[in-house]
C-alpha positions, -999 to 999 in steps of 0.1 A, spaced: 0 32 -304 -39 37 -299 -52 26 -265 -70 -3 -262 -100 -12 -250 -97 -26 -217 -65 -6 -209 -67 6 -174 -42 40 -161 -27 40 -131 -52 58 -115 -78 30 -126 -53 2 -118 -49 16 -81 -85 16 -73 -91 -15 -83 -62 -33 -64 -72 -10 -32 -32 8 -33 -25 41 -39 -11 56 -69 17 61 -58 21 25 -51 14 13 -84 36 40 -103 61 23 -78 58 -13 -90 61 -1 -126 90 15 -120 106 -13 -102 93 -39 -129 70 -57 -108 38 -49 -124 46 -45 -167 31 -11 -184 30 2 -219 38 40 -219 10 54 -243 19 96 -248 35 101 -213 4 77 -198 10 45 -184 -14 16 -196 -16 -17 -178 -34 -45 -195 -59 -66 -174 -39 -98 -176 -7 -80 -165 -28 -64 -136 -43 -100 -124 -8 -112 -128 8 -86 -102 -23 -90 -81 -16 -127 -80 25 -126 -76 32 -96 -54 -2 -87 -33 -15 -106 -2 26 -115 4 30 -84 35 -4 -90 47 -26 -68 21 -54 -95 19 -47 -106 51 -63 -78 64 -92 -77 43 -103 -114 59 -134 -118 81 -116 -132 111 -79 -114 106 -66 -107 144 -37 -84 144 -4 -100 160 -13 -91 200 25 -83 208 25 -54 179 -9 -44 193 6 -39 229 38 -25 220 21 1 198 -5 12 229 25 15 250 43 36 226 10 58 223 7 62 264 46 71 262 33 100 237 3 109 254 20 115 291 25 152 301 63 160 305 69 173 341 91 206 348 122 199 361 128 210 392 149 240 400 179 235 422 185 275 435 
């Protein structure tokens, strides 16, 4: 089966839904996003890629992020600088009981 123009690769479908490769490979494998194996390459079609993009992105807070006036959650915010201040305190010797 010749590739078509307009075919994108994984690689080309990743960058231009901002995810890693990895991530895309992912959703093929898992069915979420449809690809036509081409010689050991898989193709995506543009309609199948707009399709994912409109069913599966933007539902764990991918587009979210992306907005002008997105605030992060300010209870995930504290908890995570208290776990980095937990990290960045110096452990103290024990003291020796002799």
């Amino acid at each position: 089966m010749p590739v078509k123009e307009g075919w994108l690769t994984t690689a080309e479908a990743a960058e231009v839904l901002g995810l890693s490769q990895g991530t895309v490979k992912l959703a093929i494998t898992r069915g979420t996003l449809k690809a036509r194996k081409v010689s050991r390459i898989n193709m995506i079609t543009p309609e199948d890629l707009a399709e994912y993009r409109r069913e599966h992105l933007g539902k764990q807070g991918w587009d979210k992020r992306r907005d002008a006036g997105y605030q992060p959650d300010p209870k995930r915010k504290a908890r995570r600088e208290r776990a980095q201040a937990r990290q960045q305190q110096p452990v103290q010797p024990a003291e020796n009981k002799e």
